[in-house]
C-alpha positions as CSV (number, residue, x, y, z in Angstrom):
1,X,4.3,15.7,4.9
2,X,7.3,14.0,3.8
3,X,8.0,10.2,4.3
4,X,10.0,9.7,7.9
5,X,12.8,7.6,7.6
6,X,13.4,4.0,8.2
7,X,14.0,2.9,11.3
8,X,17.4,0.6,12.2
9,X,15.1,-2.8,11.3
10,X,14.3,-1.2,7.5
11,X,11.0,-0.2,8.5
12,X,9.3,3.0,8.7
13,X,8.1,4.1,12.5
14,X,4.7,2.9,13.5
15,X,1.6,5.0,12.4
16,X,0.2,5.7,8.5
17,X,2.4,8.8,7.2
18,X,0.4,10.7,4.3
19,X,2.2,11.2,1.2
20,X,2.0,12.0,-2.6
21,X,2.7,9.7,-4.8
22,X,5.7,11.8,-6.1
23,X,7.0,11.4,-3.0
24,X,6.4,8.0,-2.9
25,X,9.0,7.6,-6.2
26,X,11.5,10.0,-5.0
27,X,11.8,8.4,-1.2
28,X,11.1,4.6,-2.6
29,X,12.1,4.1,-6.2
30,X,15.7,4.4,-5.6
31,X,17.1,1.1,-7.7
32,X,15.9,0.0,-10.9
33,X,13.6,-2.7,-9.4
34,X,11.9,-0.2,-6.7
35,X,11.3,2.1,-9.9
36,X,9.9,-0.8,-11.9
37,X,7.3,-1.3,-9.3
38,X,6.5,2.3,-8.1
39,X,6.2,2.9,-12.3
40,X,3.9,-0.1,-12.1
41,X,2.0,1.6,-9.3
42,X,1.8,4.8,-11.4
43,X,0.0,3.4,-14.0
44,X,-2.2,1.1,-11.9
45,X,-3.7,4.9,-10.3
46,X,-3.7,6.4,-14.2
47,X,-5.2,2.9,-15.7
48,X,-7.9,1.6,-13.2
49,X,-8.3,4.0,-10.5
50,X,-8.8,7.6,-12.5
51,X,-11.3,6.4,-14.9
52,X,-13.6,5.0,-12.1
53,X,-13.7,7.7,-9.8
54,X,-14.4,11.1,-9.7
55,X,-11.2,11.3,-7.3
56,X,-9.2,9.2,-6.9
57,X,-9.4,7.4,-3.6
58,X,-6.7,7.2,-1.2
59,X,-4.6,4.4,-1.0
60,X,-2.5,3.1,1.9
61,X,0.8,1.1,0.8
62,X,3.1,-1.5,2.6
63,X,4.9,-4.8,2.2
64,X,8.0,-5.2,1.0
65,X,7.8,-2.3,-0.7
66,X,7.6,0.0,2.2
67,X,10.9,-1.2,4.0
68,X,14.5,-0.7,2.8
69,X,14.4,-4.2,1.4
70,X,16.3,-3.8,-2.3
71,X,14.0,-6.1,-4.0
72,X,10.4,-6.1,-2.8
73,X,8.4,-8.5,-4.9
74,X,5.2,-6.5,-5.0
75,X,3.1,-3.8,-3.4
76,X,0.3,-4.5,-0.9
77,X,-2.2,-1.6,-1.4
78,X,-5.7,-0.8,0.5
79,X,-8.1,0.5,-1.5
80,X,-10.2,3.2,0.8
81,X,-13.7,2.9,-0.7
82,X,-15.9,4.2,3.2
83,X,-15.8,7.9,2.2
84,X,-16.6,7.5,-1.6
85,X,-21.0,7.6,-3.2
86,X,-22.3,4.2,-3.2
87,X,-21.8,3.7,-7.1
88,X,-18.0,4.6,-6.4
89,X,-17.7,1.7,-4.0
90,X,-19.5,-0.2,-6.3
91,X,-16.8,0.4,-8.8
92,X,-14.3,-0.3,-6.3
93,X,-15.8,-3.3,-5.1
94,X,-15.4,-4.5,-9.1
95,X,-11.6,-4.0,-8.7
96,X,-11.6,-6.7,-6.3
97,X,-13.0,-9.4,-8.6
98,X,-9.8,-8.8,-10.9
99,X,-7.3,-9.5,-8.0
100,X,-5.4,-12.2,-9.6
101,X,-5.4,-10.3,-12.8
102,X,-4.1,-6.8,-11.2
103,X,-1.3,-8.7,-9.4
104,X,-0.5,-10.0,-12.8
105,X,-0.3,-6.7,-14.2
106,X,0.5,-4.1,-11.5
107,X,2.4,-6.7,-9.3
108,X,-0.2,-4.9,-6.4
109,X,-1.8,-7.4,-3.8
110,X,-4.9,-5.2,-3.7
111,X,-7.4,-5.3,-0.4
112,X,-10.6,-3.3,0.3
113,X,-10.7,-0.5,2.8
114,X,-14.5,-0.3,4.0
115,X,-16.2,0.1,6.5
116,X,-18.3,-2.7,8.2
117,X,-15.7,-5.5,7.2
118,X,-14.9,-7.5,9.8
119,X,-11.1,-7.1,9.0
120,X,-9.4,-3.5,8.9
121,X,-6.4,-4.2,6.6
122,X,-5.1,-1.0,7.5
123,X,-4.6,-1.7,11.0
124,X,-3.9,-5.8,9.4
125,X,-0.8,-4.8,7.5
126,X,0.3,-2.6,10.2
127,X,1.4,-5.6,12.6
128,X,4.3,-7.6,11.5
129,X,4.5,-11.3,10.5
130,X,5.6,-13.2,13.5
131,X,8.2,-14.7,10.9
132,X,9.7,-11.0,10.4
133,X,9.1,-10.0,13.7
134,X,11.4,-13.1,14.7
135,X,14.2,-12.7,12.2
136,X,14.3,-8.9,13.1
137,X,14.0,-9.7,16.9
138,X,11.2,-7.3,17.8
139,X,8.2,-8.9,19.8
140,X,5.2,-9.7,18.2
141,X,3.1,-6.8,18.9
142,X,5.8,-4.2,17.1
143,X,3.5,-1.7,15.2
144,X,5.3,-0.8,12.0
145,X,4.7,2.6,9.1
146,X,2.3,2.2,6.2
147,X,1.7,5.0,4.2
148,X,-1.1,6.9,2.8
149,X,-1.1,8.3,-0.4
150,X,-3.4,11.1,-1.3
């Protein structure tokens, strides 16, 4: 299904829109900055997530990154470990020790989808800051798109 469009606030509409990750780099890398970081993103799936999995897990996408903002300074990415063997989560759970390190590198803020945590970062990242929700005048509560790439 293709990416919708963003709305009048740079934002895509409320929900998590699946996507490929080629459509991911045709819809978002459109300046050399959003290319730099969706190339970043490429390699972080070839480097760290296809060597550890038999499939590679889905990963849901926001921030910056998944707006119309020109120069996003990273990519916030959810890591969905509930559906994957125990030894998979374990391998996913490792991931998460080497936060700092994968932000140096990839330039990816990376948080655990899983089942039993008592936050759902999913549903976290799909509320707005109340700082952006001010500067953008939309209440609080405005849901905003993340997407899910398969």
């Amino acid at each position: 299904m293709p990416i919708p469009s963003f709305d009048r606030f740079g934002l895509l509409p409320g929900g998590i829109h699946e996507c490929t990750i080629k459509e991911v780099e045709v819809d978002l890398a459109w300046n050399d900055e959003r290319r730099r970081l969706t190339g970043l993103l490429q390699e972080f799936i070839v480097v760290e997530l296809a060597p550890r999995f038999n499939v590679v897990p889905a990963v849901v996408l926001d921030g910056s990154y998944v707006s119309k903002k020109a120069s996003p300074n990273n990519i916030n990415l959810v890591l969905e470990l509930s559906d994957l063997p125990d030894g998979e989560k374990w391998e996913g759970q490792l991931l998460f020790q080497r936060t700092a390190e994968l932000f140096r590198l990839y330039q990816i803020e990376i948080l655990p989808g899983l089942n039993g945590l008592k936050q759902d970062f999913v549903d976290l990242l799909q509320t707005l800051r109340p700082q952006t929700a001010f500067e953008k005048g939309l209440h609080h509560s405005h849901r905003k798109g993340v997407l899910r790439v398969t």
